[in-house]
Structure formats: C-alpha cells, structure tokens
N, C-alpha and C positions, 0 to 999 in steps of 0.2 A: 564220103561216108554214106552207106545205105541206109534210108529210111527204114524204119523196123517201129510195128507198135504190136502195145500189149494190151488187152482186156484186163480190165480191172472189178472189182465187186467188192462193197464195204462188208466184211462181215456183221457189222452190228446194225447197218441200215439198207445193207442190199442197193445202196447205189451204182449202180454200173457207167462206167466211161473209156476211155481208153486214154493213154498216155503215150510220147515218145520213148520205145526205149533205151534212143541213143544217148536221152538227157535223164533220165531215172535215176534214182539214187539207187547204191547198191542194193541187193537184194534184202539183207540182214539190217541193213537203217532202218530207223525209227519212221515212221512213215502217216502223216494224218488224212484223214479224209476231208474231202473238199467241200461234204454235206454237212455231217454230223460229226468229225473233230476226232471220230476215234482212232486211236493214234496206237500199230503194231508195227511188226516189220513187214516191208513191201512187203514179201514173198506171201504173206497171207491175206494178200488182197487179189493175187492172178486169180482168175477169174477159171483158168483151164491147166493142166500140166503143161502144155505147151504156150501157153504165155509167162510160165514161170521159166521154162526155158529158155525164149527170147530174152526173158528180163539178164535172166542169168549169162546169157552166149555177151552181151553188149555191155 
C-alpha cells in the first residue's frame, strides 16, 4: 500500500493537520474535528482540491 496524506482544515476553527489517507473514512462520512468537535463530511475539511482528491482516489 502507498503512503498517501491529505491536508486537512476545520472549517469552524481553522485547525490545520494532516491525516492518513489510506485510513480516512470515506469522503461523504461524518467526520469530527480533533480540536473543536465540529462534526461535517470529511470532504469539507481538505484543505485544497487536490487533497480532496487523494482523500477521494484511496
């Protein structure tokens, strides 16, 4: 399996980190933040369209 990661960004608190995206839940799952709890689907947490990509290819 190749390592693959994706930028992340809370939209309600702007925390930034990065995730595996071999282990990532699917893109459309319910998804919380690790700072402040706010809880959307990953896909609106990538950080860039091309980490929505990665999230989305794996």
């Amino acid at each position: 399996m190749q390592e693959a990661y994706a930028q992340l960004t809370c939209p309600a608190c702007e925390k930034h980190w990065e995730t595996d995206a071999n282990t990532a839940p699917d893109t459309d799952a319910d998804f919380a933040c690790p700072d402040c709890g706010e809880r959307r689907p990953l896909s609106e947490f990538a950080h860039t369209s091309r980490d929505l990509e990665v999230l989305r290819e794996l």
